[in-house]
C-alpha positions in Angstrom: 123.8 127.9 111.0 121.8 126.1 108.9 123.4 122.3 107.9 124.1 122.1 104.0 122.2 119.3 101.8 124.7 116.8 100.6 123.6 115.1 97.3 123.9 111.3 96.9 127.4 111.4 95.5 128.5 113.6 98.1 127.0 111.4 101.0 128.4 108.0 99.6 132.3 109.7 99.5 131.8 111.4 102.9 131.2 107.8 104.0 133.8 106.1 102.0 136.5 108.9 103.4 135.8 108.2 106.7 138.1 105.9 108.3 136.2 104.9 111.5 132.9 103.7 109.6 133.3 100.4 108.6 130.8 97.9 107.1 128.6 95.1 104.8 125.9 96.1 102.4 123.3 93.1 101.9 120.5 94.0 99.1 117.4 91.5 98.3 115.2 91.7 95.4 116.6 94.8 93.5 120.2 94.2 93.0 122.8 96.3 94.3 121.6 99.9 94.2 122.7 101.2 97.5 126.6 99.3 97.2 126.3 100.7 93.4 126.8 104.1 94.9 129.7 103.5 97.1 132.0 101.7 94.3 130.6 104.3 91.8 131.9 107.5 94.1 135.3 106.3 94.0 137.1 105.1 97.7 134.5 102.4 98.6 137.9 99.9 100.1 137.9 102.5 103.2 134.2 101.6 104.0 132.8 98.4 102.5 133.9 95.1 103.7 131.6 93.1 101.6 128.5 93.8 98.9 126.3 91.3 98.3 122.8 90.2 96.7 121.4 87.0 97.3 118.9 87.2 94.6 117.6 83.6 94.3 115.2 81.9 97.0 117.4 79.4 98.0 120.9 81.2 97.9 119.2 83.3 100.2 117.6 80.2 102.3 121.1 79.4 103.1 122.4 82.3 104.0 119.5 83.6 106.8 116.9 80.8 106.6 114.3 79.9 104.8 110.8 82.3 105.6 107.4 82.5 104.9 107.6 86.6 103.2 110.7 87.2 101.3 109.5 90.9 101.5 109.3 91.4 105.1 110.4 93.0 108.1 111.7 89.6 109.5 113.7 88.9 106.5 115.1 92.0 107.6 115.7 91.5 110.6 117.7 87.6 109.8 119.9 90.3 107.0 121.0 92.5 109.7 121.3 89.9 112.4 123.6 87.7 109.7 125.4 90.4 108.5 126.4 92.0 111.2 127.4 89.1 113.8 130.0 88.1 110.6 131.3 91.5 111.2 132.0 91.1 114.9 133.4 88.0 114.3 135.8 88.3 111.3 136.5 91.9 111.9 136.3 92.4 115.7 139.5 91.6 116.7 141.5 93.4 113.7 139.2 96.6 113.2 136.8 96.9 116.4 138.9 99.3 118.6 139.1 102.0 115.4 136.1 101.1 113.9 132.0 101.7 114.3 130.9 98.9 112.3 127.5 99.2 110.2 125.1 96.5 108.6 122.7 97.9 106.1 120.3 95.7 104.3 117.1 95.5 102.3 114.5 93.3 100.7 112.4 94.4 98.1 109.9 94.0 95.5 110.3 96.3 92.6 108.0 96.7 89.8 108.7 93.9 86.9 107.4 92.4 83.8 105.5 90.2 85.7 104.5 92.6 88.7 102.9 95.9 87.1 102.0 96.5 90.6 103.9 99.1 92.8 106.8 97.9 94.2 107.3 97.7 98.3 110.2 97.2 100.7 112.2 97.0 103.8 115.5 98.7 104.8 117.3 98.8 107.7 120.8 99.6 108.8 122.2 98.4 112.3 125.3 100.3 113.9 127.9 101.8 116.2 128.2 105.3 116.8 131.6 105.1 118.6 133.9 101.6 118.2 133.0 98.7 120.3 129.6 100.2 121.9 126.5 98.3 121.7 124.4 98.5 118.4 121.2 101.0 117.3 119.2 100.3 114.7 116.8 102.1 112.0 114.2 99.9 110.4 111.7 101.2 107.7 109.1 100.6 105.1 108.9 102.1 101.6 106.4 102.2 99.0 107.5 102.8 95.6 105.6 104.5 93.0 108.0 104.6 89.8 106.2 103.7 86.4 109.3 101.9 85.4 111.5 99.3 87.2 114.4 101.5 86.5 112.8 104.6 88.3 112.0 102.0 91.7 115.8 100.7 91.4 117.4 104.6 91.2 115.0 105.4 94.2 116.2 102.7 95.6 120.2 103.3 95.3 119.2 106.9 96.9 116.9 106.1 100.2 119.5 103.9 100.7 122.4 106.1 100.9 120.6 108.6 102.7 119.4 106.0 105.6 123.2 105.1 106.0 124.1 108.5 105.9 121.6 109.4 108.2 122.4 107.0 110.9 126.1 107.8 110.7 125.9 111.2 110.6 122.4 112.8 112.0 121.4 110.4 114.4 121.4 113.0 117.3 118.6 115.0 115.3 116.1 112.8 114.8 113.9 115.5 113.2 116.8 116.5 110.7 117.6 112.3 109.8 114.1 112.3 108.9 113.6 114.9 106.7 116.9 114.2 104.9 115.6 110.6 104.1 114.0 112.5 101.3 117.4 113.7 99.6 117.1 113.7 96.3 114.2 112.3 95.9 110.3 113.4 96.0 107.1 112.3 97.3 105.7 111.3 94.1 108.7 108.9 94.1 108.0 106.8 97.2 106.3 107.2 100.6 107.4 105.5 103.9 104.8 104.4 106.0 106.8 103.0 109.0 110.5 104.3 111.0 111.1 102.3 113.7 114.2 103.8 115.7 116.0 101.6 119.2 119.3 101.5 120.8 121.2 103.4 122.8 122.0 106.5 119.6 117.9 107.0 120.5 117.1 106.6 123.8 115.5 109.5 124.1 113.4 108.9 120.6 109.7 108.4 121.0 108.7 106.4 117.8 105.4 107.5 117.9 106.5 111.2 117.5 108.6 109.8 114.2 105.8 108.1 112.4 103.9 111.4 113.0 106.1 113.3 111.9 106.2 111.4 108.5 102.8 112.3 108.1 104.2 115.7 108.5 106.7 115.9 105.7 104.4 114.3 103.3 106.5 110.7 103.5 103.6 108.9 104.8 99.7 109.3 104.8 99.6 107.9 107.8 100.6 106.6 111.5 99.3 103.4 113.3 99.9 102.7 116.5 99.0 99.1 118.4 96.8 99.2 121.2 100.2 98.7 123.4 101.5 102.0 121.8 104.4 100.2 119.2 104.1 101.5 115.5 103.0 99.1 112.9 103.1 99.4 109.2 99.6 99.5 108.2 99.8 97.6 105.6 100.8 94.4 108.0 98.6 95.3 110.6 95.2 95.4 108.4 96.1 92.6 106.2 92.9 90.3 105.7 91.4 92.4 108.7 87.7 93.6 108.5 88.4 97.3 109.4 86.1 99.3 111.8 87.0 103.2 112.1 85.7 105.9 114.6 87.3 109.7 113.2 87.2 112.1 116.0 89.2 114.5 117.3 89.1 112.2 121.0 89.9 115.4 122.7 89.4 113.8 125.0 87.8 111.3 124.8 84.1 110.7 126.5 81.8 108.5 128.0 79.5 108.6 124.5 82.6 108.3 122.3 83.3 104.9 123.2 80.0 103.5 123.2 79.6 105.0 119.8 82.2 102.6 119.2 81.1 99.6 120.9 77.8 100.1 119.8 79.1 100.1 116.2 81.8 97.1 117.1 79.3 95.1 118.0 76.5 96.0 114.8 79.4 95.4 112.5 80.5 92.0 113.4 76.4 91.1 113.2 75.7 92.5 110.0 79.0 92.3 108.4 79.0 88.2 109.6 82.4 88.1 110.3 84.4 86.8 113.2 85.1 89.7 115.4 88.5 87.8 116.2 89.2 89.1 112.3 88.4 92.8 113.1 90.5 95.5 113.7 89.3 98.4 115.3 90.8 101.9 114.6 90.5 105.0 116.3 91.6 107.8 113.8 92.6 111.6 114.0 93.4 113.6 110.8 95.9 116.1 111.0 93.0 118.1 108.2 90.5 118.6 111.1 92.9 121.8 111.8 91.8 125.5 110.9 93.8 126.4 107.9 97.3 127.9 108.9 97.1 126.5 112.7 100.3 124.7 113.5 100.2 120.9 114.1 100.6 120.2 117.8 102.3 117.1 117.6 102.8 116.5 121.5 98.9 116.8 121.6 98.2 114.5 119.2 100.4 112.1 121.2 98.4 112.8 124.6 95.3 111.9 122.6 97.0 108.5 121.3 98.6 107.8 124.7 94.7 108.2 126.5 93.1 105.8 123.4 96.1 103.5 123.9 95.5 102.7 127.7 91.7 102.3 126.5 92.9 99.4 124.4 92.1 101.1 121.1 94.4 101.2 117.8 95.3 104.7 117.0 95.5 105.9 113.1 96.7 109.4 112.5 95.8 110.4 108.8 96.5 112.9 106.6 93.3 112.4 104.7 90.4 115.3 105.2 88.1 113.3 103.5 86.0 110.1 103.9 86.6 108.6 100.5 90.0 109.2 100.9 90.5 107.1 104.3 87.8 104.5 102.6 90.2 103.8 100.1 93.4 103.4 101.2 92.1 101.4 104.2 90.4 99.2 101.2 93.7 99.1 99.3 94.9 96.8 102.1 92.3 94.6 102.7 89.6 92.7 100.9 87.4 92.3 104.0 84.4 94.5 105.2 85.0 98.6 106.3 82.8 99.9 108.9 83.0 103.5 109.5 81.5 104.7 113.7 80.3 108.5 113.5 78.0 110.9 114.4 75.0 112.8 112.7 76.8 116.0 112.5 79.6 114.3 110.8 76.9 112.2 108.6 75.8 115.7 107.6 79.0 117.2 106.8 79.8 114.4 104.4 76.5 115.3 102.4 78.1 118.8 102.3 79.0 119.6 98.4 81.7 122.1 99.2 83.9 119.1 100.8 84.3 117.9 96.7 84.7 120.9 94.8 88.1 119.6 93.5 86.7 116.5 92.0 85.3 116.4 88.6 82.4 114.4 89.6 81.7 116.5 92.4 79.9 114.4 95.6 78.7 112.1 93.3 82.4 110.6 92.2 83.3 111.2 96.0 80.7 108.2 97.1 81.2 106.4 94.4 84.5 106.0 96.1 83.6 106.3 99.1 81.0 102.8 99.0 83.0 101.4 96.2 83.7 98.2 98.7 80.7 98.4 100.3 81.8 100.4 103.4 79.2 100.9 105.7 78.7 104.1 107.7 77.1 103.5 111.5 75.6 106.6 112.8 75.0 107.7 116.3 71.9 109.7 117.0 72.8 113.4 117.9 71.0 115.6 120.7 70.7 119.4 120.0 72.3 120.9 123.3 69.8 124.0 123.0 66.1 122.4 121.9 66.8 119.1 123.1 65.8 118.1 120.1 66.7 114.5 118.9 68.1 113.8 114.9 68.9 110.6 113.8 69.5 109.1 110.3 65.4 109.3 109.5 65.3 112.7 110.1 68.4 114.2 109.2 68.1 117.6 107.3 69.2 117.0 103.3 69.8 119.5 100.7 66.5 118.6 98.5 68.5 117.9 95.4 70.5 115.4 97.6 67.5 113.6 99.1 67.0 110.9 96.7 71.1 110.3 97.0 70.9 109.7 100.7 67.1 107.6 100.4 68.8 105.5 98.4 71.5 104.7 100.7 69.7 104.6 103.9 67.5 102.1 102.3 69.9 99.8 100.6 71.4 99.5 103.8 75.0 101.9 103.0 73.6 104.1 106.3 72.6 102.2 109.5 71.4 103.7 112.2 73.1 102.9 115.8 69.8 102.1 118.0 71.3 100.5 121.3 73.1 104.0 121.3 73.1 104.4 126.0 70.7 107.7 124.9 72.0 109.4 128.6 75.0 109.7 126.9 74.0 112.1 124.3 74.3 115.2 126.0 78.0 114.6 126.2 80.0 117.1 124.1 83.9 116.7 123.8 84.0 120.7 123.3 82.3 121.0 126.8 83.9 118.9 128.5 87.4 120.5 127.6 86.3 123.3 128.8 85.2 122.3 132.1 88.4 120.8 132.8 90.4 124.0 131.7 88.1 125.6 133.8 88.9 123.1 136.8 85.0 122.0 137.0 85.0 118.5 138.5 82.0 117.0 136.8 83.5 116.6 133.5 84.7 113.5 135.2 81.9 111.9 135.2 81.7 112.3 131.3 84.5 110.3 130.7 85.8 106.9 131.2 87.8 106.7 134.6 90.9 106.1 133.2 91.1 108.7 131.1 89.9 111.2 133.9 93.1 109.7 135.9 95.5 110.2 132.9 94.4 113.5 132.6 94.9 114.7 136.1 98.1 112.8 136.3 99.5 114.6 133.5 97.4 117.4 133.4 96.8 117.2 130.1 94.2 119.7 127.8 95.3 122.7 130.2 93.9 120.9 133.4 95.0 122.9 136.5 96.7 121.4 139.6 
């Protein structure tokens, strides 16, 4: 039977009734919108122990230390850590057989007379699901999109009743705490970009899965995980980072798809004349590469990630189809150079008018957002599998009314061409090589690097037989 939706008020008196939750409320930066619930609901003595913002810098210096980024994840982190060893330690030995004890906190950055930017923040709530056993935690990021300050405060008040309710109440679902994050609210309100889940309630929770599955319910645009497979908010992990991205579908990955990479690495940091120490290198699926009305695999996605992962690569699932798109939010986050690693084929379907029919401007408006930062495209030569014929950026096929469009950005430098491409490579084709190893053809190892051969007859991944 399918669980009913609570609204806010409903939520914050469920809480407040129940006699074996018992907890603080800390809020940074927007005043007390979460606690505002609890006290406004009626029954909030059952529940809160203490409510409390710290609003000025050094109130809350003295309270969890002083900090480079008020607005950050380890602000957070000295919140929850403060908040909840004062718990333990005034309430442990009067409340801590009956009572699961809860921390939730948050730091934010709402929109203001003085910031007309969108507001930005962190969350988190730390707690027991039974009295006395060791703590779990939920951690996440939000970007707030109200127009007003007062639309980013009431947003505010209702993420954060539905994190605490969430954690209390559907932390055995992880699927169902996600999705109900969103109570009440829309995606035009706010989007999180990170969930970060540990403790014994999640154990079995595979964070990665989470942060796709944001881009799933439209709460995200996108997943980033580190090379050492931990999610990041992209937003920290690209900040003052030159930005190089190969989109692919990595499935699997071959021999030619990481020296397309490599290849473009190292032309980047020459041309670009930028420390390759300050690049960031992103290998990026987009969940719009699907035929319309397929069904999202997620645990395939994951596979993919895992493989890119052991190859040391950052791994960026999107939900952007197009170029432009990606271009610009990855510029939103950083001032530094964008290099984008890709193929002829791909060149070509960029230069494909039927991609922009739902912008005003057409392909025209599309590259003016696309090159608006100077994003540079690195192109890898593509072999024709049937003539053996070679096409590179000079020779590419253009629609005649495009020509002059693509002249002038081969020639001022906005399309390079990738000439220390390993040209043996060329005749490897992801498509073929997934079906030789669903067809149990050994030589497709040889088309890929040997640890993701390995991975993928470990865990016989893409179908590969025994």
């Amino acid at each position: 039977m399918e669980q009913a939706i609570l609204d806010t008020h409903q939520k914050a008196l469920a809480i407040n009734l129940d006699g074996g939750k018992y907890g603080t409320i800390a809020e940074i930066g927007a005043g007390q919108e979460t606690a505002r619930w609890f006290f406004r609901v009626g029954g909030a003595a059952g529940t809160i122990a203490k409510a409390m913002s710290a609003y000025d810098m050094k109130f809350s210096d003295s309270i969890y230390g002083s900090c480079n980024r008020y607005v950050s994840r380890d602000r957070l982190q000295a919140m929850l850590n403060h908040e909840y060893q004062l718990l333990n330690e005034r309430l442990g030995e009067s409340r801590g057989a009956k009572s699961a004890f809860f921390a939730f906190a948050n730091t934010v950055a709402a929109r203001s007379f003085t910031q007309k930017q969108d507001g930005h923040g962190w969350l988190g709530i730390r707690f027991q699901t039974e009295p006395g056993e060791e703590a779990s935690q939920i951690d996440l990021h939000v970007q707030l999109k109200g127009q007003e300050n007062i639309q980013d405060q009431e947003t505010l008040g209702l993420l954060g009743v539905n994190l605490i309710y969430a954690a209390l109440h559907l932390q055995e679902d992880p699927n169902a705490l996600l999705a109900s994050l969103l109570d009440g609210l829309s995606t035009d309100l706010l989007a999180i970009d990170m969930i970060d889940f540990y403790g014994p309630a999640f154990k079995k929770v595979d964070n990665r899965l989470m942060a796709l599955r944001l881009v799933q319910l439209g709460l995200s645009v996108a997943a980033m995980f580190q090379a050492d497979g931990k999610v990041v908010q992209p937003a920290e992990a690209l900040y003052k980072k030159a930005v190089l991205v190969e989109r692919s579908r990595f499935r699997p990955p071959t021999n030619l798809t990481m020296n397309l990479l490599d290849c473009a690495y190292k032309a980047f940091c020459t041309e670009s004349d930028i420390n390759p120490e300050d690049v960031i290198v992103l290998s990026e699926m987009t969940l719009h590469n699907l035929a319309e009305g397929e069904d999202i695999d997620a645990e395939d996605f994951l596979h993919r990630a895992e493989i890119l992962c052991a190859l040391g690569k950052h791994v960026m699932i999107s939900g952007y189809g197009e170029f432009y798109r990606l271009a610009q939010y990855l510029s939103g986050y950083t001032d530094m150079p964008v290099g984008v690693a890709l193929g002829v084929p791909t060149l070509e379907q960029i230069f494909d008018e039927k991609y922009y029919q739902n912008l005003h401007g057409g392909i025209l408006e599309s590259f003016g957002r696309l090159f608006r930062n100077d994003l540079r495209l690195y192109v890898c030569p593509a072999l024709d599998d049937e003539t053996g014929e070679l096409t590179t950026v000079h020779n590419l096929n253009i629609q005649e009314h495009l020509r002059h469009l693509y002249l002038h950005l081969l020639e001022n430098g906005y399309i390079k061409e990738l000439v220390a491409i390993d040209r043996s490579q060329l005749a490897i084709f992801s498509h073929t090589v997934l079906e030789k190893i669903r067809k149990g053809e050994s030589d497709w190892e040889t088309m890929v690097p040997a640890k993701v051969a390995k991975i993928i007859r470990d865990k016989r991944l893409f179908n590969c037989p025994g």
